[in-house]
Each structure stands twice: as C-alpha cells, then as structure tokens.
PDB file of N, CA, C and O in Angstrom, chain B, residues numbered from 101:
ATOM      1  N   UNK B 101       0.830  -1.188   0.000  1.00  0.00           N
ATOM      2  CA  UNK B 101       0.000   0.000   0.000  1.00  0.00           C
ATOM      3  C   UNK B 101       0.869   1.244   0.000  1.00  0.00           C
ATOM      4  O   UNK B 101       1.844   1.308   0.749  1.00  0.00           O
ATOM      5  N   UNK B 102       0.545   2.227  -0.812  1.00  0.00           N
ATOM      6  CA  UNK B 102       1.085   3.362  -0.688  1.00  0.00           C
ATOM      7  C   UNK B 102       1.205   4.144   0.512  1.00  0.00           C
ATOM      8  O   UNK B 102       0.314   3.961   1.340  1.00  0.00           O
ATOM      9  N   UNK B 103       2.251   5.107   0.838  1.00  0.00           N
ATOM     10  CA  UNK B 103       1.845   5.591   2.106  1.00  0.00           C
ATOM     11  C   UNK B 103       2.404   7.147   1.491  1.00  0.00           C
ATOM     12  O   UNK B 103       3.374   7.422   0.785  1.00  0.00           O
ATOM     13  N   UNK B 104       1.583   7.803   1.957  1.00  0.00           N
ATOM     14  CA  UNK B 104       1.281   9.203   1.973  1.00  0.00           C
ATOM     15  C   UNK B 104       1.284  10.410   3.556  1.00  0.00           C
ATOM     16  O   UNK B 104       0.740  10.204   4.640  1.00  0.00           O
ATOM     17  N   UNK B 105       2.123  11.653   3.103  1.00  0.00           N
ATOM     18  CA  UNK B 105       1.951  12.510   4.387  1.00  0.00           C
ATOM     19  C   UNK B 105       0.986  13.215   4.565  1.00  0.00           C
ATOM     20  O   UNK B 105       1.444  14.289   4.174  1.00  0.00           O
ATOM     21  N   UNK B 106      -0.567  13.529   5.031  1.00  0.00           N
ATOM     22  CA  UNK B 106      -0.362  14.237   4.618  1.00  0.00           C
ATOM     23  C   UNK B 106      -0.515  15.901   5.221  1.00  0.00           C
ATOM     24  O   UNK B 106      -0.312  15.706   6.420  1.00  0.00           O
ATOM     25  N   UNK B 107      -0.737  17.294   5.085  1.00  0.00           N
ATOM     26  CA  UNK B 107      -0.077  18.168   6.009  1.00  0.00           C
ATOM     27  C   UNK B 107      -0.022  18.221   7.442  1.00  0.00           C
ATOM     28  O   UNK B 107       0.938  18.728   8.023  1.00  0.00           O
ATOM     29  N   UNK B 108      -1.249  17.601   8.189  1.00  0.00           N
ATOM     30  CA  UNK B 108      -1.023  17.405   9.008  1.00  0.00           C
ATOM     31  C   UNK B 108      -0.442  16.645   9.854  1.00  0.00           C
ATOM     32  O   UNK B 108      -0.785  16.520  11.029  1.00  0.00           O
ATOM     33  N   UNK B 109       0.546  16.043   9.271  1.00  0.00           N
ATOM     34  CA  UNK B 109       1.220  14.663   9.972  1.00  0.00           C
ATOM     35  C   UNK B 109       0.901  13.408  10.122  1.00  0.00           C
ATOM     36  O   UNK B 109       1.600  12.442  10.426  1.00  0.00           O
ATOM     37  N   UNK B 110      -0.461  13.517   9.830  1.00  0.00           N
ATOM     38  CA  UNK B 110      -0.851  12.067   9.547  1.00  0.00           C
ATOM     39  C   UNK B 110      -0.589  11.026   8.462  1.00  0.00           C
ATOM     40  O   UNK B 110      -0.614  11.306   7.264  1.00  0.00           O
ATOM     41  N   UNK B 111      -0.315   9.708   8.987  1.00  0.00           N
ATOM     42  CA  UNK B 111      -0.106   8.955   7.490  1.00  0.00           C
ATOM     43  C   UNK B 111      -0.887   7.704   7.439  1.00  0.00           C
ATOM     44  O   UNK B 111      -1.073   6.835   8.291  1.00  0.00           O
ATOM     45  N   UNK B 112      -1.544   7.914   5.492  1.00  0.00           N
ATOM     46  CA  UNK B 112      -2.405   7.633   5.771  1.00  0.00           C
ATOM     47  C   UNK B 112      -1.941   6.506   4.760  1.00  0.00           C
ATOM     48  O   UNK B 112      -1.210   6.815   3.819  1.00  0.00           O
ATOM     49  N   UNK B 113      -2.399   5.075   4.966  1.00  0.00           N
ATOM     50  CA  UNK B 113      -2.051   4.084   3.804  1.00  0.00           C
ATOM     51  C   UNK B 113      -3.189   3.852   2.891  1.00  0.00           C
ATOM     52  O   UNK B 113      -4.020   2.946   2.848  1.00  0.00           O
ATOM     53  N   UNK B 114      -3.078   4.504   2.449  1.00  0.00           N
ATOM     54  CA  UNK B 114      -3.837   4.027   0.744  1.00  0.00           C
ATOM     55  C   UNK B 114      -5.322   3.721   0.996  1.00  0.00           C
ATOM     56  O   UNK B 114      -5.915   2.683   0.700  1.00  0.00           O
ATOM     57  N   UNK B 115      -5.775   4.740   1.553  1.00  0.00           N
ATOM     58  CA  UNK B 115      -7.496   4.511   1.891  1.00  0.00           C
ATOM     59  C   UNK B 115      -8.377   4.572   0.689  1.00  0.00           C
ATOM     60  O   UNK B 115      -8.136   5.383  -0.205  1.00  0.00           O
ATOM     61  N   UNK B 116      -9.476   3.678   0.623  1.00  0.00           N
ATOM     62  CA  UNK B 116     -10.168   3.755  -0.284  1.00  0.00           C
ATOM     63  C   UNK B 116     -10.944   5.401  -0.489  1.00  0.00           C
ATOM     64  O   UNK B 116     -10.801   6.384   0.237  1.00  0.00           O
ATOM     65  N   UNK B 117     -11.585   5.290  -1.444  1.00  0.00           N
ATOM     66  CA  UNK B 117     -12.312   6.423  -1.608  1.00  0.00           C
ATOM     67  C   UNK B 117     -13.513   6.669  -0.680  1.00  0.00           C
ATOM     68  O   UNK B 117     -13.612   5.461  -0.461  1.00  0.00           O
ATOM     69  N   UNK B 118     -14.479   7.172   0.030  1.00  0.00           N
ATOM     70  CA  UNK B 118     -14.876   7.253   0.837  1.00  0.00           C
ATOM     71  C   UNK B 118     -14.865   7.036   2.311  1.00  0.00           C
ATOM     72  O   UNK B 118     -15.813   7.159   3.086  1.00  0.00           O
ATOM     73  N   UNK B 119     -13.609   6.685   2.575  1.00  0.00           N
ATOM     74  CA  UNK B 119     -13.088   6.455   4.025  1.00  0.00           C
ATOM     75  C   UNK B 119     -11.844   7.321   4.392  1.00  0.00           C
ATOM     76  O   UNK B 119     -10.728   7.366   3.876  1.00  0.00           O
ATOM     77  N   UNK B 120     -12.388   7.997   5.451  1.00  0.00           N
ATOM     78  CA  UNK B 120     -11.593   8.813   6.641  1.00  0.00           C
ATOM     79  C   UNK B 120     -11.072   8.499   7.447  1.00  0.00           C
ATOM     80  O   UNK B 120      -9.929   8.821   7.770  1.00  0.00           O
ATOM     81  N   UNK B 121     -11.950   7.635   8.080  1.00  0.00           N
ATOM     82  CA  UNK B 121     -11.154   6.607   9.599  1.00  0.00           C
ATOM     83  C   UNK B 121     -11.880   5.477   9.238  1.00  0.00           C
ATOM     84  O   UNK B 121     -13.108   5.383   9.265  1.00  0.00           O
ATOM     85  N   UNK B 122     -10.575   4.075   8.681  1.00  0.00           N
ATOM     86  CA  UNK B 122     -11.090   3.050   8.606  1.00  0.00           C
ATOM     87  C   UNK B 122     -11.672   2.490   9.956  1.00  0.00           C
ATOM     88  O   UNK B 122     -11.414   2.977  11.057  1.00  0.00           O
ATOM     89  N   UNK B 123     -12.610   1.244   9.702  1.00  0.00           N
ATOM     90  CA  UNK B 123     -13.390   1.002  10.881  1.00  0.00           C
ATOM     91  C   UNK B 123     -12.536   0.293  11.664  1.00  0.00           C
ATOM     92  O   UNK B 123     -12.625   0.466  12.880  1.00  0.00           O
ATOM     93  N   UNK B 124     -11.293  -0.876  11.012  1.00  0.00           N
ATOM     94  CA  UNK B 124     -10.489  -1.579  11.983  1.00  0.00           C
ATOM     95  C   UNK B 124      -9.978  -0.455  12.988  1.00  0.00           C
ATOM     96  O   UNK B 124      -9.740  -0.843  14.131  1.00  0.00           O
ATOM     97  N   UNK B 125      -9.798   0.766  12.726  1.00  0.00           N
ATOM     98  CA  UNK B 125      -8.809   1.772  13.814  1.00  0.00           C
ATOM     99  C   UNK B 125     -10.163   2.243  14.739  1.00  0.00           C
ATOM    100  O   UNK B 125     -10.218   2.327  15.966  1.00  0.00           O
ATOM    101  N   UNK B 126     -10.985   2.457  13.975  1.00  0.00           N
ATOM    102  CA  UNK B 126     -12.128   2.744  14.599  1.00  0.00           C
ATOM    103  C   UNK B 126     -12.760   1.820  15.709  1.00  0.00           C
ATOM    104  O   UNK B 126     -13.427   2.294  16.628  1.00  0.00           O
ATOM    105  N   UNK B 127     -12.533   0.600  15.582  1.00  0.00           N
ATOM    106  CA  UNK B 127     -13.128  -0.565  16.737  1.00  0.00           C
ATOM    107  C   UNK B 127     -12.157  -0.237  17.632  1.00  0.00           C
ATOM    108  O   UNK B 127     -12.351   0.009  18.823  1.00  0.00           O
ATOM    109  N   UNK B 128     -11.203  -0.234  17.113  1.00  0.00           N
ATOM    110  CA  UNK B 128      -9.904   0.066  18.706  1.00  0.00           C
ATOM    111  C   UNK B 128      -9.976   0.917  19.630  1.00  0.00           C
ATOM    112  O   UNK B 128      -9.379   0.745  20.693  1.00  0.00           O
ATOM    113  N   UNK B 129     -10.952   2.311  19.307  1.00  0.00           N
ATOM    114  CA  UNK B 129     -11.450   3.385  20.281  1.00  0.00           C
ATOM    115  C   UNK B 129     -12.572   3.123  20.989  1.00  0.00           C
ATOM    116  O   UNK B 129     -13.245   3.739  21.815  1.00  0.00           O
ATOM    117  N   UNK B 130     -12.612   2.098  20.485  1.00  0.00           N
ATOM    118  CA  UNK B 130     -14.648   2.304  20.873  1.00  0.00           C
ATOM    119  C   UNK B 130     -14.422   1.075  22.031  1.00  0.00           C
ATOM    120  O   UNK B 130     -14.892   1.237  23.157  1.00  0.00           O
ATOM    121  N   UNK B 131     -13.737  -0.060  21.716  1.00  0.00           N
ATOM    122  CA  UNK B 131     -13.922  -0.931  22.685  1.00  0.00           C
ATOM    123  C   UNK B 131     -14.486  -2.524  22.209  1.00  0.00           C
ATOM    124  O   UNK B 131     -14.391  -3.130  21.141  1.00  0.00           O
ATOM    125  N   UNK B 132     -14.972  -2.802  23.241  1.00  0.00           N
ATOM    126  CA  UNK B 132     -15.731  -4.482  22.890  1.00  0.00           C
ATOM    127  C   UNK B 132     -17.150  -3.994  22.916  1.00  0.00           C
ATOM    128  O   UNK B 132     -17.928  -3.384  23.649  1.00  0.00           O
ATOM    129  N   UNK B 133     -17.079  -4.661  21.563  1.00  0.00           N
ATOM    130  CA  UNK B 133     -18.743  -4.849  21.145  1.00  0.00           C
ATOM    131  C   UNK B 133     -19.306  -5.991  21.224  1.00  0.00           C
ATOM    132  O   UNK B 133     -18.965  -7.097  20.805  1.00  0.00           O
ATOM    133  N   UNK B 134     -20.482  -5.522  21.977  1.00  0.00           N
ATOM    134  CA  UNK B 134     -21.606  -6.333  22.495  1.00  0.00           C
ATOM    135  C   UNK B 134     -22.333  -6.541  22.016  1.00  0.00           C
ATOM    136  O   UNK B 134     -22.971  -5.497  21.871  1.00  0.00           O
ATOM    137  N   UNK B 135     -23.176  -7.939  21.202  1.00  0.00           N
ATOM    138  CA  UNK B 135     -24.062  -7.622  19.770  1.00  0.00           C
ATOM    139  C   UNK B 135     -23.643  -7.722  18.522  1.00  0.00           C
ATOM    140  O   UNK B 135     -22.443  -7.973  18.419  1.00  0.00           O
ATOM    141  N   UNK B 136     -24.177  -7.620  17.644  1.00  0.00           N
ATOM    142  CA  UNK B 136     -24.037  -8.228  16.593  1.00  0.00           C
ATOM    143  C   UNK B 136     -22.920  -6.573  15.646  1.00  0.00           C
ATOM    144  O   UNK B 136     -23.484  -5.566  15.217  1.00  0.00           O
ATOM    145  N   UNK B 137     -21.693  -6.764  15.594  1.00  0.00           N
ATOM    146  CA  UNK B 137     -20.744  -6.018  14.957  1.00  0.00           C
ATOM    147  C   UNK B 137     -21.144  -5.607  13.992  1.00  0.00           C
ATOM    148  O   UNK B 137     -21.215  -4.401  13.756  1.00  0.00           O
ATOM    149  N   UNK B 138     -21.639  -6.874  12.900  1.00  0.00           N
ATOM    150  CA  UNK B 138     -21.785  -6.006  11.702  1.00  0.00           C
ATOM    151  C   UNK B 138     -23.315  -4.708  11.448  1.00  0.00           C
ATOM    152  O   UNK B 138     -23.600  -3.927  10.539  1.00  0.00           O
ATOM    153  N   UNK B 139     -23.815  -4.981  12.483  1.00  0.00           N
ATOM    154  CA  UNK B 139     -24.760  -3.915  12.208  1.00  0.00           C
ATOM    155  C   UNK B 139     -23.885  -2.355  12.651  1.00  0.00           C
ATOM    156  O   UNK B 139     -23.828  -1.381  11.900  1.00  0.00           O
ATOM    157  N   UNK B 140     -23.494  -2.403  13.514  1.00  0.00           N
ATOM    158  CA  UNK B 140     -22.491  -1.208  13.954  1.00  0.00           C
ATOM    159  C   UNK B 140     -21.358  -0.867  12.635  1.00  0.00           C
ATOM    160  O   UNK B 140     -21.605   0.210  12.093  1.00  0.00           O
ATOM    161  N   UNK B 141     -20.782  -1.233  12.353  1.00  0.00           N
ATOM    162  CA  UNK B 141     -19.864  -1.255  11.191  1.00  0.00           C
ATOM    163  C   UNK B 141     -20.279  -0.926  10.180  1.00  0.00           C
ATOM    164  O   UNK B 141     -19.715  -0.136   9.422  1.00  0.00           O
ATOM    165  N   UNK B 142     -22.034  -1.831   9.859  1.00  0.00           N
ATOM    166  CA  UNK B 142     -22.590  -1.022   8.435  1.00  0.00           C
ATOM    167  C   UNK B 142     -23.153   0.320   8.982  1.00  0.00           C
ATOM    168  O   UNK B 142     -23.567   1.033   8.068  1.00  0.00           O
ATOM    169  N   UNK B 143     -23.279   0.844  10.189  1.00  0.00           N
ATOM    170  CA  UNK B 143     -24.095   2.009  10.322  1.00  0.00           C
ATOM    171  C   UNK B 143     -22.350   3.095  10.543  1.00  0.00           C
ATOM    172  O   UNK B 143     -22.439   4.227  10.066  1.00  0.00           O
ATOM    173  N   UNK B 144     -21.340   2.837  11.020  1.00  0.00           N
ATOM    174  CA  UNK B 144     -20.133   3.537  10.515  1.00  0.00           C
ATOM    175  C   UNK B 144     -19.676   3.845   8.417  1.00  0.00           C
ATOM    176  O   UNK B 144     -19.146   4.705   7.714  1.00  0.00           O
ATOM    177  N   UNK B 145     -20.368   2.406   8.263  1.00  0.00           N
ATOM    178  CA  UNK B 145     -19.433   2.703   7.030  1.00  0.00           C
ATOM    179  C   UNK B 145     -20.321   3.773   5.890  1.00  0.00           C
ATOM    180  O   UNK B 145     -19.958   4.522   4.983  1.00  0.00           O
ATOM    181  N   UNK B 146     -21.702   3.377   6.497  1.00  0.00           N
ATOM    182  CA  UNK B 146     -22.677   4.497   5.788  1.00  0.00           C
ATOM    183  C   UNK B 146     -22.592   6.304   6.530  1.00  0.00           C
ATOM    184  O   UNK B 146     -23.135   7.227   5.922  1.00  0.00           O
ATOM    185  N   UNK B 147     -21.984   6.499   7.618  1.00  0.00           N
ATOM    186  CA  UNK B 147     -21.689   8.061   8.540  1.00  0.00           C
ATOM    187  C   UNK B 147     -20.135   8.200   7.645  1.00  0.00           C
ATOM    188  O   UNK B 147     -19.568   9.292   7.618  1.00  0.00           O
ATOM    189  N   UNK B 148     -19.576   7.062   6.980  1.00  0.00           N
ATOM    190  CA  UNK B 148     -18.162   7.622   6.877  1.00  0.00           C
ATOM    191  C   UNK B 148     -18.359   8.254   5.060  1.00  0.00           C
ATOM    192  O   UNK B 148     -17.892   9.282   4.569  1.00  0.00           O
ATOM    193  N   UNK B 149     -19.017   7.429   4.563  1.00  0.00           N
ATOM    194  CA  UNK B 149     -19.891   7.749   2.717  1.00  0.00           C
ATOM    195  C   UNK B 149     -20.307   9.001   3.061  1.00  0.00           C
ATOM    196  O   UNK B 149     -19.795   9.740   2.219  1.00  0.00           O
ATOM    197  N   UNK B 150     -20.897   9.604   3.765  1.00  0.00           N
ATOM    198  CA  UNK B 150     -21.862  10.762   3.927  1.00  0.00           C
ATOM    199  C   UNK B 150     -20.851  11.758   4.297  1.00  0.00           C
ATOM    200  O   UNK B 150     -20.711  12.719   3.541  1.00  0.00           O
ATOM    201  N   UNK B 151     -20.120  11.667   5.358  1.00  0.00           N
ATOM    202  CA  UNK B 151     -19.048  12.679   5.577  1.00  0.00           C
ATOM    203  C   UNK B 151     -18.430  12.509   4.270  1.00  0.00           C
ATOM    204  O   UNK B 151     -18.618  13.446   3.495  1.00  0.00           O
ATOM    205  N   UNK B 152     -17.864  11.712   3.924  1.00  0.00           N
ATOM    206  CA  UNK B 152     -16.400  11.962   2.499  1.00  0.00           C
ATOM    207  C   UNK B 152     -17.337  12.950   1.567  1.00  0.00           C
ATOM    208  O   UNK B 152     -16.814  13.966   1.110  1.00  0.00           O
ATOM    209  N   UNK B 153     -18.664  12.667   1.294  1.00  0.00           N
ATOM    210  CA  UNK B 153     -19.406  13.189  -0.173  1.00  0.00           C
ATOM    211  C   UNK B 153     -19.545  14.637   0.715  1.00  0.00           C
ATOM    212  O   UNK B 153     -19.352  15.534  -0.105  1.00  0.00           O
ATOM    213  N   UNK B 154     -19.781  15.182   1.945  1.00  0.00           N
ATOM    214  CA  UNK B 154     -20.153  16.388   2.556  1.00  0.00           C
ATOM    215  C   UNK B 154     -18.906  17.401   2.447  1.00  0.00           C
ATOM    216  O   UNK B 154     -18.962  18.605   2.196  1.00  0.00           O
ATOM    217  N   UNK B 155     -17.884  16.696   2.673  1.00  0.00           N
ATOM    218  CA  UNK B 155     -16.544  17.355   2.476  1.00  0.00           C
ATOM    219  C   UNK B 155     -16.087  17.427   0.763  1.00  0.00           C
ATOM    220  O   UNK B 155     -15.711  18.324   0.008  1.00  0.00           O
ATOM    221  N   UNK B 156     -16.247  16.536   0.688  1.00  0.00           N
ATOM    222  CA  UNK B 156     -15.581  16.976  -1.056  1.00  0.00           C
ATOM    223  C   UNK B 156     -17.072  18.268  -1.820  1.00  0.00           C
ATOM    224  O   UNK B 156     -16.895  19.186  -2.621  1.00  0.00           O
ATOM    225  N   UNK B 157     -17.975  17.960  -1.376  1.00  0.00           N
ATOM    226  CA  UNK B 157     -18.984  19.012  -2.031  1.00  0.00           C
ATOM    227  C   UNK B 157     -18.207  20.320  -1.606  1.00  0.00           C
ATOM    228  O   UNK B 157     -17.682  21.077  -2.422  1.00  0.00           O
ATOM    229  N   UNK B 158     -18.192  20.513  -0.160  1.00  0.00           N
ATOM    230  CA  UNK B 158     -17.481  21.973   0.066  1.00  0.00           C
ATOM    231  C   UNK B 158     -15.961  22.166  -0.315  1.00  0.00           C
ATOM    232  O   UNK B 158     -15.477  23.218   0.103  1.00  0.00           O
ATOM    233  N   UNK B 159     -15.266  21.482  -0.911  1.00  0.00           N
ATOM    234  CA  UNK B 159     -14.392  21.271  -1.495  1.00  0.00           C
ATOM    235  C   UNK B 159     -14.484  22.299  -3.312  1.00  0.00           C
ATOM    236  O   UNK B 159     -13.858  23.212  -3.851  1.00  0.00           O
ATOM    237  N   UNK B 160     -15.491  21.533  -3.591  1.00  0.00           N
ATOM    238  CA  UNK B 160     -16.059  21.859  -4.960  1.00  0.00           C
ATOM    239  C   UNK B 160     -16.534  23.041  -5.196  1.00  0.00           C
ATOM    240  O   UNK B 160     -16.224  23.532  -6.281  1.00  0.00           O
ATOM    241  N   UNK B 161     -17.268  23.711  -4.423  1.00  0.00           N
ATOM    242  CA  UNK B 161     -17.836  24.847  -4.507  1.00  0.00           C
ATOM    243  C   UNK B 161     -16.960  25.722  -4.816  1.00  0.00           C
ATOM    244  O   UNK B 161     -17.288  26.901  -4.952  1.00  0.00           O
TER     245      UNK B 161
END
C-alpha cells in the first residue's frame, strides 16, 4: 500500500475512496462490542460515505 503525508502529519495508507477513519482503527477506540458487529460497522461505514461526499462538495464549490 502506498503511504502518503499528509499536512497534518498524519499517514495515511492508501485509503479507499470514501473512508476517513477506517473502521479496523475505529473498533480500537470504541472498545468491545456487544451484539451483533456487523450492524455497527454497516451504520459507521454508511456516517463515513456521507461525511467523504459532505466534504468533497465543500471542497467543490
């Protein structure tokens, strides 16, 4: 995977297109999940689609 700086010091490896904070880094903050994961994960990966398209619109303008 590519790895990239970028200004703020962060590095980021080769994220797909609509992802900001993949969810594997994302489970690591949150803790142990109780319940069925993949419903949590699909309701992250649909908040992370919505932010990327919210930011690149104001991007565009």
């Amino acid at each position: 995977m590519a790895t990239s700086k970028c200004g703020c010091g962060d590095q980021k490896q080769g994220l797909p297109p609509g992802v900001c904070f993949p969810w594997e880094e994302k489970v690591k903050d949150i803790g142990t999940i109780v319940g069925d994961e993949s419903i949590i994960k699909g309701e992250w990966d649909n908040l992370e689609a919505f932010a990327y398209v919210y930011l690149w619109w104001w991007v565009q303008r």
